[in-house]
N, C-alpha and C positions, 0 to 999 in steps of 0.2 A: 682625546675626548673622554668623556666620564662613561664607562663600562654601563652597559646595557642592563646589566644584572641589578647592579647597583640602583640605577632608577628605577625599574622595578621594583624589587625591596625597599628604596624608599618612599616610593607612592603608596604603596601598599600599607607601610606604616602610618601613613599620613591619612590614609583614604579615611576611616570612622571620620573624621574632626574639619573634616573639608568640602566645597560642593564641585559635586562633577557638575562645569561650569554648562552653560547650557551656547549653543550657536544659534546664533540671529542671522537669516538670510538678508543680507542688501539686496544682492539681485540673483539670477540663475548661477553665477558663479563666486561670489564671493558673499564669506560668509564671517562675521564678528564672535571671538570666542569671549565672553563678558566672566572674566576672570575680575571686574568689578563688583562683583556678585557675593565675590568672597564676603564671608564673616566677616572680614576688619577691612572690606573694600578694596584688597590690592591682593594679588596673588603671590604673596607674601608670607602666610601662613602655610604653604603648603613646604616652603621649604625649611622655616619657621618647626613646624610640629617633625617633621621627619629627620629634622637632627636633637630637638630637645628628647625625645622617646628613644631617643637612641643613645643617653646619657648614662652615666653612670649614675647609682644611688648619694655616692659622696658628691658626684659634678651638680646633681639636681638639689642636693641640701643647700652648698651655696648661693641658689639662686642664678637669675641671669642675668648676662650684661649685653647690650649689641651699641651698637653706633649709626645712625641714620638720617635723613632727610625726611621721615615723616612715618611711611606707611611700613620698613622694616620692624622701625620702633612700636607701632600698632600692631606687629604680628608677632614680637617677642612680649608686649605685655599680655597680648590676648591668649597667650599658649601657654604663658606663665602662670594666668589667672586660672587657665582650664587643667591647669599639674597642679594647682596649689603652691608653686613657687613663690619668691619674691623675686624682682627684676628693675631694672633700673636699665635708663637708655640713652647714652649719649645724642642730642640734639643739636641739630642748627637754629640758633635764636632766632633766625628768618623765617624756619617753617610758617606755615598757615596753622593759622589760630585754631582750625578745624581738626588738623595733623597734633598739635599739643593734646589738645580735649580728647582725642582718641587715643592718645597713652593715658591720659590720668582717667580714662573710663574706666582701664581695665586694673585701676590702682598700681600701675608703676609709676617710679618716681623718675619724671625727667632731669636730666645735667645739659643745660643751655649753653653754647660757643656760639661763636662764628664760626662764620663758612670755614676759612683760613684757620680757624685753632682746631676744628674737627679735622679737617685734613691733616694736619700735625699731628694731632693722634694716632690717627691711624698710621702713618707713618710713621712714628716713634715707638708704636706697638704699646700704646697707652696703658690697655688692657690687660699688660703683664703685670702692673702696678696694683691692680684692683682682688676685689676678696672674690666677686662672682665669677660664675662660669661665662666667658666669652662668647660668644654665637657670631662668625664675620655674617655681614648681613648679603655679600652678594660674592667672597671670594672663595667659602667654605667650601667644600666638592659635595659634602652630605644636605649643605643647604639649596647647590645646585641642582644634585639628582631627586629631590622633592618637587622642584622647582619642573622639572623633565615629567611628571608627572601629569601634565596640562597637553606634551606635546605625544602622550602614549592615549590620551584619551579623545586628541584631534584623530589619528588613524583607526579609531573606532568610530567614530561620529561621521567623519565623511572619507571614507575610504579611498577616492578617486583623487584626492588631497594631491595637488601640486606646489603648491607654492604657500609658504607663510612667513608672517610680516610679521617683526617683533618690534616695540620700542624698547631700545638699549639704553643704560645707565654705566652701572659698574660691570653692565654682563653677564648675571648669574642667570635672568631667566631666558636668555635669548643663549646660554652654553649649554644650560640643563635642555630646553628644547629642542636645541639645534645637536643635540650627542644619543638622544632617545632619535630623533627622525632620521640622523643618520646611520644610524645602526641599524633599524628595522628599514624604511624605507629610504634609500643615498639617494634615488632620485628629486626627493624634495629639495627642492630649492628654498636654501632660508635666508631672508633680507632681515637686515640690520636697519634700524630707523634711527636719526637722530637729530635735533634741532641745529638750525645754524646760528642758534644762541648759545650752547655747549656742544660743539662736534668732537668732545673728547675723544671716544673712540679712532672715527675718521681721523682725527688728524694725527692722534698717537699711533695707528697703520702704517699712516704713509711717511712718520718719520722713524719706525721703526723700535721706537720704544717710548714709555708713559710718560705723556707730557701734564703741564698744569697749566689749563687756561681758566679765565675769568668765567663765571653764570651770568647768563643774560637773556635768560627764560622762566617763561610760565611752568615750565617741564621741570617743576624742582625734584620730580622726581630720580630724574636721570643725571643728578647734579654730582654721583660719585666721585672720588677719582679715580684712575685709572689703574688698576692692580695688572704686573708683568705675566702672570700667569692669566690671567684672562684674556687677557690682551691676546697671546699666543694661541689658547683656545678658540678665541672667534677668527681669528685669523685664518684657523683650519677650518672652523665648522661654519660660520655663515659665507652663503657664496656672493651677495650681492647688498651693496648700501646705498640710503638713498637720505640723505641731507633735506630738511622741512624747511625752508623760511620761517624764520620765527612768528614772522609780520603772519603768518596763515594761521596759528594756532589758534589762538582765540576765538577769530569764528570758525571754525572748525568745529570747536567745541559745541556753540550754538547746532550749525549745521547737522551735528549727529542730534544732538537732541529730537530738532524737530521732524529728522527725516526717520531714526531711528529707535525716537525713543528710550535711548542710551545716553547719560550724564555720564561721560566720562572729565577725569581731571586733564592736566596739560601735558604729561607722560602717556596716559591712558587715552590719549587724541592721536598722539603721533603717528602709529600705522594706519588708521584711517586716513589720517593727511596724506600721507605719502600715496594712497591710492592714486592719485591726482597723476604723480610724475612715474608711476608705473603703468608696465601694457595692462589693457583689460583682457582679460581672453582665461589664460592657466586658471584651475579651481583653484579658490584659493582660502586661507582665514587668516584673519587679523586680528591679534592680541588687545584685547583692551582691557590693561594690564591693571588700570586702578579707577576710582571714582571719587576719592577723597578731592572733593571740589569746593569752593570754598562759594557759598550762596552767590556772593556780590560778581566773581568771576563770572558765575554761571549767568545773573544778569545780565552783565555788561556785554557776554556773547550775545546772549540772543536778542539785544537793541543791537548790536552790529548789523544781525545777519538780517533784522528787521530792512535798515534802512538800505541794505546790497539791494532788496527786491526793487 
């Protein structure tokens, strides 16, 4: 797991440029940490700022580079734009229209693939061919212990904290949480969330090593692949997983909205969903990891959930 020290020192760095996200009560025991609140909507800046401050003066001349599904790429131009860097960020032509417009807000320039050529990238270690300074968006360990900075400010916020519910992608913010909670408090229990439109994770567990399956969710967030080192990390540090139907997510999204007031996207839903297939009882909070939704989504939830009643 990622050293204790280290997550400290990098929240710390982080902290001026970030918000201490605030907890939304559901009910007497469970509670929504709206890490959608962030500056660029995704808790993404936090590990975002605490590895680029921690660059060199030659790493920061060149600029940055990262690779992503959306909302990393929104928290490497938003941190670059706040250094005065230049940055550039590898994309999926799939993202949401919403996801593009939030890199080119903060003036970086996107690089559009497919699903399958980003993956190659990173796989091929793309980024050794290029002029900027690389930032991995979810395998870094400095971008993780930034990341660990969300779960050092759950055990200030509600002390009595038993149990927390991450949506998982590539892993970085469900390793940095779950390496800060188990250092200070091991009895937390930390659950892993992940659609059964990509159970990348779950299923790359139970064979043992990173597999490549197909996306076939609204959760493009968590559309990573699978990195061997992470892999291995949540292996130790999360103790329990819990697989959404995909078919639930969409209204789900709805459902928060109108119960809680909270627009989360299809990443940023998933530990709410999973409340459904877990006991009620442990105090507990739920990551709602991003809000980058794209209007028409958010629609079409909440005429879902209209016509359930």
């Amino acid at each position: 797991m990622i050293p204790i020290e280290r997550i400290q020192a990098a929240a710390e760095r982080a902290a001026p440029n970030v918000l201490r996200t605030p907890l939304l009560p559901l009910d007497e025991r469970t509670h929504l940490k709206l890490e959608c609140l962030q500056p660029t909507g995704s808790f993404k800046v936090r590990g975002f700022f605490a590895r680029a401050l921690q660059l060199t003066a030659e790493e920061r001349a060149r600029g940055l580079l990262t690779v992503s599904a959306g909302n990393a790429a929104a928290a490497c131009s938003y941190v670059a734009n706040r250094l005065g860097l230049r940055c550039r960020v590898v994309m999926y032509e799939e993202a949401p229209e919403l996801k593009k417009d939030n890199v080119r807000r903060w003036g970086a320039v996107p690089i559009f693939l497919t699903h399958d050529a980003v993956h190659r990238w990173l796989q091929d270690r793309g980024w050794e061919s290029e002029p900027e300074t690389f930032i991995h968006p979810f395998a870094d360990s400095e971008v993780m212990a930034g990341h660990g900075g969300a779960g050092l400010e759950l055990l200030e916020q509600l002390p009595g904290l038993e149990r927390v519910v991450v949506p998982v992608g590539g892993g970085g913010l469900a390793g940095g949480i779950a390496s800060a909670l188990k250092a200070l408090r091991p009895s937390v229990r930390v659950v892993g969330v992940q659609s059964s439109g990509y159970p990348s994770m779950t299923e790359s567990l139970a064979a043992g090593r990173p597999l490549e399956l197909e996306a076939h969710t609204i959760a493009d967030g968590t559309t990573a692949p699978v990195d061997a080192t992470n892999l291995d990390l949540l292996q130790e540090a999360v103790d329990d997983w819990v697989t959404v139907p995909e078919e639930r997510l969409k209204p789900k999204i709805g459902e928060l909205a109108a119960r809680g007031k909270v627009v989360a996207e299809g990443a940023g839903v998933l530990g709410y969903a999973a409340l459904d297939q877990l006991e009620w009882g442990p105090l507990t909070a739920v990551i709602i990891s991003g809000g980058n939704l794209a209007p028409a989504l958010l629609a079409e939830s909440l005429v879902q959930l209209t016509r359930q009643r």
